[in-house]
C-alpha positions as CSV (number, residue, x, y, z in Angstrom):
1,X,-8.9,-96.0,12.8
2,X,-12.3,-96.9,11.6
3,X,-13.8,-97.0,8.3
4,X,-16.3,-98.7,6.4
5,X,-16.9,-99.2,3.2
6,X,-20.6,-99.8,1.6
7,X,-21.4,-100.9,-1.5
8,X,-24.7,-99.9,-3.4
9,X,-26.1,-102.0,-6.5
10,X,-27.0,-99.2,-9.1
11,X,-30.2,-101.6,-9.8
12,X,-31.3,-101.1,-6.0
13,X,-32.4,-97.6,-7.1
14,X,-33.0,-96.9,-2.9
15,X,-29.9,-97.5,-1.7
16,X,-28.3,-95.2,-4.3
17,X,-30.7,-92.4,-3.7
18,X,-29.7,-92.8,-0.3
19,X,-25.9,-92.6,-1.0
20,X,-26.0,-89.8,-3.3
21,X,-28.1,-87.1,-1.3
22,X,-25.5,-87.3,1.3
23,X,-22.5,-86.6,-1.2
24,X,-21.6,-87.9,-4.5
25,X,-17.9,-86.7,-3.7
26,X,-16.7,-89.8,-1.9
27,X,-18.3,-92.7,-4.5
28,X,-16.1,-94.2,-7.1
29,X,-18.1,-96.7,-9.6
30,X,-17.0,-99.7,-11.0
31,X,-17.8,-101.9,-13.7
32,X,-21.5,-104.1,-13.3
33,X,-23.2,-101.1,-12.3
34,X,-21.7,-100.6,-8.5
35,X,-20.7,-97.8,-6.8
36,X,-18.5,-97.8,-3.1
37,X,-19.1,-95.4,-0.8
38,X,-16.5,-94.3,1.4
39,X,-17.5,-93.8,5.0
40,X,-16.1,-91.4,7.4
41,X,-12.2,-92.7,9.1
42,X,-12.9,-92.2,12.8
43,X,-9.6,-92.2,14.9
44,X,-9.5,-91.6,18.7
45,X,-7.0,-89.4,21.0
46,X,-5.5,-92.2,22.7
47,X,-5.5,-95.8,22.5
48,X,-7.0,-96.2,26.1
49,X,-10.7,-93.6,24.6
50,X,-10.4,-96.2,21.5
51,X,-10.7,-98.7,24.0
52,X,-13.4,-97.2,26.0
53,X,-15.6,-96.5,23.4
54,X,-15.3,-99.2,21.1
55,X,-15.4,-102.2,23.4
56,X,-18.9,-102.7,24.8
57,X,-17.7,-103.9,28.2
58,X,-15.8,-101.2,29.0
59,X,-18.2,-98.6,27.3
60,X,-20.7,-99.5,30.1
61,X,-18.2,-99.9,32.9
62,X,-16.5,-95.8,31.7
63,X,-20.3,-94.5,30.9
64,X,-22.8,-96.5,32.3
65,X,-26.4,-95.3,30.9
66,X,-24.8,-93.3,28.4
67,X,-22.9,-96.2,26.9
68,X,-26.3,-96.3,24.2
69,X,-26.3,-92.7,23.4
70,X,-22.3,-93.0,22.9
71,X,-22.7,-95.9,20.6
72,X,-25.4,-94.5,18.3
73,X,-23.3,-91.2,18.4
74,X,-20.2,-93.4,16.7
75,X,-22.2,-95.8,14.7
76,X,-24.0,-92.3,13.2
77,X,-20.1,-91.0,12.3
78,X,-19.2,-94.4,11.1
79,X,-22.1,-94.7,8.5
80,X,-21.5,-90.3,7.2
81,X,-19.4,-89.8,4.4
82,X,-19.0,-86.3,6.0
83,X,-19.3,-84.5,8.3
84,X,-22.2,-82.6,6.9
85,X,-24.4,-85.9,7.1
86,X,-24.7,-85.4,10.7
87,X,-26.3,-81.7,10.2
88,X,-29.2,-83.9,9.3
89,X,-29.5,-85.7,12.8
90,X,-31.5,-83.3,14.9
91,X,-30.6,-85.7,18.1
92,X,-27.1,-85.5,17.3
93,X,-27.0,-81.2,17.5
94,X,-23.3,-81.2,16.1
95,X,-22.3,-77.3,16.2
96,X,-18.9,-75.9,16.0
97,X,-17.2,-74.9,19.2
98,X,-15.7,-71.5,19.9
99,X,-13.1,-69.3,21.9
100,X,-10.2,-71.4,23.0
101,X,-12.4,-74.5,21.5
102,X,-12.3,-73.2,18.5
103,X,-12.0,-76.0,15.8
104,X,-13.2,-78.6,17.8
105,X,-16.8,-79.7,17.2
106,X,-19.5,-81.3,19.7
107,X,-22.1,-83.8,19.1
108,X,-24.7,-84.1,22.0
109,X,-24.9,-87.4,24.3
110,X,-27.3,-86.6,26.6
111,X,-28.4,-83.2,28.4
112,X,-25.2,-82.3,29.5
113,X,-22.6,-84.7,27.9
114,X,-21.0,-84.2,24.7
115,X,-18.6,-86.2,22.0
116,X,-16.3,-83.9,21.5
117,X,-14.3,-84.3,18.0
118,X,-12.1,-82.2,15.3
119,X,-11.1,-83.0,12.2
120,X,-8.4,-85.1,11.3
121,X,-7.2,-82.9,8.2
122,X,-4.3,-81.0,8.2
123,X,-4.8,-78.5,7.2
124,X,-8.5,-78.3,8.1
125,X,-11.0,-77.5,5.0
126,X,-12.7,-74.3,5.5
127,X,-15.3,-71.9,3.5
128,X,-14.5,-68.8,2.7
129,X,-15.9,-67.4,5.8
130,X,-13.8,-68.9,8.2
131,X,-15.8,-72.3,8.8
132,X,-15.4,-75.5,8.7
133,X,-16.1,-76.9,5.2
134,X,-18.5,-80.0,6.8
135,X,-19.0,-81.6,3.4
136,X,-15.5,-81.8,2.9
137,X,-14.6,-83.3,6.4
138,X,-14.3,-87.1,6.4
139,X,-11.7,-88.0,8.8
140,X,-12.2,-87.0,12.2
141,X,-10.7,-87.3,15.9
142,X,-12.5,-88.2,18.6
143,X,-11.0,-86.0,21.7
144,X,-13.5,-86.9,24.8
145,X,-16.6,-86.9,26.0
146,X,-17.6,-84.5,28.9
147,X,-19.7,-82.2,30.5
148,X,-18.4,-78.6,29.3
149,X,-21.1,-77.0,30.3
């Protein structure tokens, strides 16, 4: 599982303006004027997609010129404290799946290849409409990436 946690000087008035229009909900401050930020926890299917995906060598060798694109992709889930923060990356496209995907989520690659993820809750926040509740979605599992379409 990955997770990282950043820490923000509440003198460094950027950083914290930063932090808190992505979510106030997952800081905690401490004495001396610092707040921590809890990132998203990203865990992965299987041990052998961890591996894929997280080791650069074997990123290129399973994805070749997408290995970039599939990097970024993680390093922007790594750095959200929800899943709401990556409704603001236009290149990223994440969208709710439906029909027999249906609680599974997709964040575009490339043209045709997608990360496909769900959330690691149980049992999954949702609105009162049926979503998912994004801002309150901070551990998610990575499934696969492929071409669905």
């Amino acid at each position: 599982m990955l997770q990282k946690i950043c820490l923000g000087n509440v003198q460094n008035i950027g950083i914290i303006t930063t932090f808190l229009t992505f979510g106030v909900k997952n800081s905690f401050i401490y004495p001396k004027g610092y707040y921590i930020f809890v990132t998203m926890e990203i865990a992965f299917k299987s041990s052998k997609l961890k591996k894929q995906l997280t080791n650069p060598k074997a990123l290129m060798k399973a994805y070749g010129n997408m290995a970039r694109n599939i990097n970024q992709r993680l390093a922007d889930l790594e750095a959200a404290l929800s899943l709401q923060d990556m409704a603001y990356l236009p290149a990223a496209r994440c969208h709710e799946l439906s029909g027999p995907r249906k609680g599974q989520l997709s964040i575009k690659i490339n043209a045709n290849y997608r990360l496909i993820i769900k959330p690691d809750h149980d049992p999954c926040p949702l609105k009162e409409d049926g979503g998912m509740c994004w801002d309150r979605i901070n551990k998610i599992l990575v499934l696969r990436v492929e071409d669905y379409h």
